[in-house]
C-alpha positions as a Markdown table, in Angstrom:
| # | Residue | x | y | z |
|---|---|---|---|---|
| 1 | Unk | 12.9 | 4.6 | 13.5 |
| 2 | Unk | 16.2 | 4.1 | 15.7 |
| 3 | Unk | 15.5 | 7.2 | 16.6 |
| 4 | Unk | 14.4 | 7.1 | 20.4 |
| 5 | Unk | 12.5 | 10.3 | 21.2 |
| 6 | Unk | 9.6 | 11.0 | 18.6 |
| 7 | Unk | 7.2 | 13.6 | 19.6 |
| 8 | Unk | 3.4 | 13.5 | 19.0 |
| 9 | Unk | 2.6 | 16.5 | 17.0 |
| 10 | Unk | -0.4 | 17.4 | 19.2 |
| 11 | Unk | 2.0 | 17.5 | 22.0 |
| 12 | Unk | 4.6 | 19.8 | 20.1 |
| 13 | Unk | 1.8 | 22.0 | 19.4 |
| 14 | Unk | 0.8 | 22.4 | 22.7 |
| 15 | Unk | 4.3 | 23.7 | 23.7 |
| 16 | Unk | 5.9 | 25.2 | 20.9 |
| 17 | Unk | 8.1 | 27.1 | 22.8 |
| 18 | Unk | 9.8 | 24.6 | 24.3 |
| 19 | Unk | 10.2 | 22.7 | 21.3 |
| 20 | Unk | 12.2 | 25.5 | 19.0 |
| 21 | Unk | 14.3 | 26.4 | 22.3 |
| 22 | Unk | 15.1 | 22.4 | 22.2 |
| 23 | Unk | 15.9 | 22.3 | 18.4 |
| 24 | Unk | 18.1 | 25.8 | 18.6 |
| 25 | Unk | 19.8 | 24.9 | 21.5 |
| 26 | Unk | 20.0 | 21.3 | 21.9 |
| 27 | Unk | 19.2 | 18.9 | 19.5 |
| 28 | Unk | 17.3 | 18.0 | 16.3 |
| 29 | Unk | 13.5 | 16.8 | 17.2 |
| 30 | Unk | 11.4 | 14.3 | 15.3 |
| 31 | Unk | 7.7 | 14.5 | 15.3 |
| 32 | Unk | 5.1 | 12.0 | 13.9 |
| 33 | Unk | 1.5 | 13.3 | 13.0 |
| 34 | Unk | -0.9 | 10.5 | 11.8 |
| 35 | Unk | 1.4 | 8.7 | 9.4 |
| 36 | Unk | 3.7 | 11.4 | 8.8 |
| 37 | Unk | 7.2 | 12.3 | 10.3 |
| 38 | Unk | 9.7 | 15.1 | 9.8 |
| 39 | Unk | 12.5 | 16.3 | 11.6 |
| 40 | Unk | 13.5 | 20.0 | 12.8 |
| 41 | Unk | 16.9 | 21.1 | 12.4 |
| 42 | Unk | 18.2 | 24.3 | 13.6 |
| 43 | Unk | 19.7 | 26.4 | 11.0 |
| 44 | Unk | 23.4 | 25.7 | 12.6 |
| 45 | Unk | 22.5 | 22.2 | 12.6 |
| 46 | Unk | 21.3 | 22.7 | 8.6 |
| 47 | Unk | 24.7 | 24.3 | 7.8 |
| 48 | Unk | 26.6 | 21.7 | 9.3 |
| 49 | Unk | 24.9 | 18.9 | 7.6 |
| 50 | Unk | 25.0 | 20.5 | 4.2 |
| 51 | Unk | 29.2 | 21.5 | 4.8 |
| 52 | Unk | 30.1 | 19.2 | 2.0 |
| 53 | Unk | 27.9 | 20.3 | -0.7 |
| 54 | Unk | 29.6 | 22.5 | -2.9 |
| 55 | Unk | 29.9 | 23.1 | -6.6 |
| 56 | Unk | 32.7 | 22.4 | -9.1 |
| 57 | Unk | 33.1 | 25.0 | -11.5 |
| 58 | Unk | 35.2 | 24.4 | -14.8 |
| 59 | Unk | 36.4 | 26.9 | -17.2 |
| 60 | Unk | 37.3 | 27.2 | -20.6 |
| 61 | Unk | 39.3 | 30.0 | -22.4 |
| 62 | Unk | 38.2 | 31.2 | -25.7 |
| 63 | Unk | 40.1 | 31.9 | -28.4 |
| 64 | Unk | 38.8 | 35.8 | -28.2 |
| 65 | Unk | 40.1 | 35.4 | -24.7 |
| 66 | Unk | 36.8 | 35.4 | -22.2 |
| 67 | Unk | 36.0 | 32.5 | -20.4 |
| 68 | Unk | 33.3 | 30.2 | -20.4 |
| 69 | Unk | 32.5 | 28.4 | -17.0 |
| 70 | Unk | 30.1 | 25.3 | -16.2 |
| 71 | Unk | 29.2 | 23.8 | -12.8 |
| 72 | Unk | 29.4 | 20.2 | -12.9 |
| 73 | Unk | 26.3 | 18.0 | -12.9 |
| 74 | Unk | 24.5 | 21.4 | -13.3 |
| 75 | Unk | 22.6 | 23.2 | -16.4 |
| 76 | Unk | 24.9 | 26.4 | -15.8 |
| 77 | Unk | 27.0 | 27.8 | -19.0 |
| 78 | Unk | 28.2 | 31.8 | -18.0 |
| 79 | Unk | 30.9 | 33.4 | -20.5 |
| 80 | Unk | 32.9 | 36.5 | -19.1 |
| 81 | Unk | 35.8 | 38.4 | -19.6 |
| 82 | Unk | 37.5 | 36.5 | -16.8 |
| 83 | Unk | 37.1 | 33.7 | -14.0 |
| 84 | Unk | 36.3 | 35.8 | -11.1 |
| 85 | Unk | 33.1 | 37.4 | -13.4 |
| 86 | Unk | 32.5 | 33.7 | -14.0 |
| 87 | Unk | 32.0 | 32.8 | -10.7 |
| 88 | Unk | 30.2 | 35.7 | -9.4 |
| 89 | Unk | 27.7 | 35.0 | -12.5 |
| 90 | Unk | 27.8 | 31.2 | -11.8 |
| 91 | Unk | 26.6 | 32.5 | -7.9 |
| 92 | Unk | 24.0 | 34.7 | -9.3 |
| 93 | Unk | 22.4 | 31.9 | -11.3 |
| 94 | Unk | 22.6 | 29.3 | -8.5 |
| 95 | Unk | 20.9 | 31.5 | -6.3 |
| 96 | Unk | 17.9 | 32.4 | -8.9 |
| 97 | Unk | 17.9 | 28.1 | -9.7 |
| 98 | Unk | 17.5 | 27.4 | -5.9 |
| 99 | Unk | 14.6 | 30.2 | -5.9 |
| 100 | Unk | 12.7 | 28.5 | -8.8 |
| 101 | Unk | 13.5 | 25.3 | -7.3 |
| 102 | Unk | 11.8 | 26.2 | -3.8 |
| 103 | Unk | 9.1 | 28.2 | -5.2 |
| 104 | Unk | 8.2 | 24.7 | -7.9 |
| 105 | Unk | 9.3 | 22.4 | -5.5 |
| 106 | Unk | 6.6 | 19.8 | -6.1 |
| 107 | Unk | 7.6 | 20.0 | -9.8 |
| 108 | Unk | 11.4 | 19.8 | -9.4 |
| 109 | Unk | 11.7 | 17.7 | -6.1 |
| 110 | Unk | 9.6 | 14.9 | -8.0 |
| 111 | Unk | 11.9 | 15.1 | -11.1 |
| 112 | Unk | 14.3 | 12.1 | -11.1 |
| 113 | Unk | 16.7 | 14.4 | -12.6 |
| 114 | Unk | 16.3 | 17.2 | -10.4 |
| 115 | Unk | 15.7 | 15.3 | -6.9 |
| 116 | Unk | 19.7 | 15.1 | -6.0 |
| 117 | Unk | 20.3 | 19.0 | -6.5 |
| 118 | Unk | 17.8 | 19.3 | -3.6 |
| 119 | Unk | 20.6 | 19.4 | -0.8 |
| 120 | Unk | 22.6 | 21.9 | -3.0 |
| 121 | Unk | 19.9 | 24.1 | -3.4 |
| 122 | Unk | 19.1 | 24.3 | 0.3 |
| 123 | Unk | 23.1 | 25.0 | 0.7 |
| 124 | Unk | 22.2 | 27.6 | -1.5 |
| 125 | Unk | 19.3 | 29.0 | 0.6 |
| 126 | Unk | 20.7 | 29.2 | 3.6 |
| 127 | Unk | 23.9 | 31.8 | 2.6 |
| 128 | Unk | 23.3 | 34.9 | 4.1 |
| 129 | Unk | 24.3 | 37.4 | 0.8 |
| 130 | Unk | 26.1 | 36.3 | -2.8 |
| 131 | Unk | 29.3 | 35.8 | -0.8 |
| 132 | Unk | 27.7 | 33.0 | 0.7 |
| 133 | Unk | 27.1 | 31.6 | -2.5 |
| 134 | Unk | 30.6 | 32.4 | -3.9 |
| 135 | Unk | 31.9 | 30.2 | -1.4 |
| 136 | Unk | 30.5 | 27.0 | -2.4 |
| 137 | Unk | 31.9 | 27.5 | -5.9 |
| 138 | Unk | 35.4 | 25.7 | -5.6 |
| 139 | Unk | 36.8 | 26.4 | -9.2 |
């Protein structure tokens, strides 16, 4: 690891305090118990590193006039009367996707063709209301 400061979990433990006020309010922290090793992020820190992870959506019109919408290299098919329904509905699946997701996350993490919508769905996560959501939606 070129990371130079990795924490024994044992010693994290023992001042846990400290350790959250030094993710929050300075930097990241990585800790190493037995073989394992993770890294805390503050939720700033999160948001930042997840900035570029949006969704493309793509929209068809239908000949009776509503509006079909995809999101690209997602599962996602809405149709609505118009585009801004398509996104909002778009949103509201994303955010229900990223709940399954976290709630199976063994099942979908360890799927090859699941394991890259990971980042997305923590981008997803970490919106404070549908707005949030919305957002990431560049159509």
């Amino acid at each position: 690891m070129l990371m130079q400061e990795v924490l024994n979990a044992t010693d994290v433990r023992k001042d846990w305090g400290r350790f959250i006020d030094t993710v929050v309010r300075e930097k990241p922290q990585m800790v190493k118990r037995n073989r394992d090793y993770f890294i805390s992020f503050s939720l700033q820190q999160a948001r930042l590193l997840l900035k570029d992870h949006h969704f493309n959506a793509q929209f068809l019109q239908e000949e009776d006039g509503s509006i079909t919408a995809t999101l690209t290299n997602f599962d996602f098919v809405v149709n609505t009367k118009d585009r801004e329904t398509a996104i909002k509905a778009l949103a509201e699946e994303l955010v229900e996707y990223a709940k399954e997701y976290y709630d199976e996350f063994q099942l979908y993490f360890y799927s090859l063709n699941r394991q890259s919508h990971f980042p997305y769905v923590l981008a997803v996560l970490m919106q404070e209301n549908l707005d949030g959501v919305i957002g990431l939606i560049h159509a």
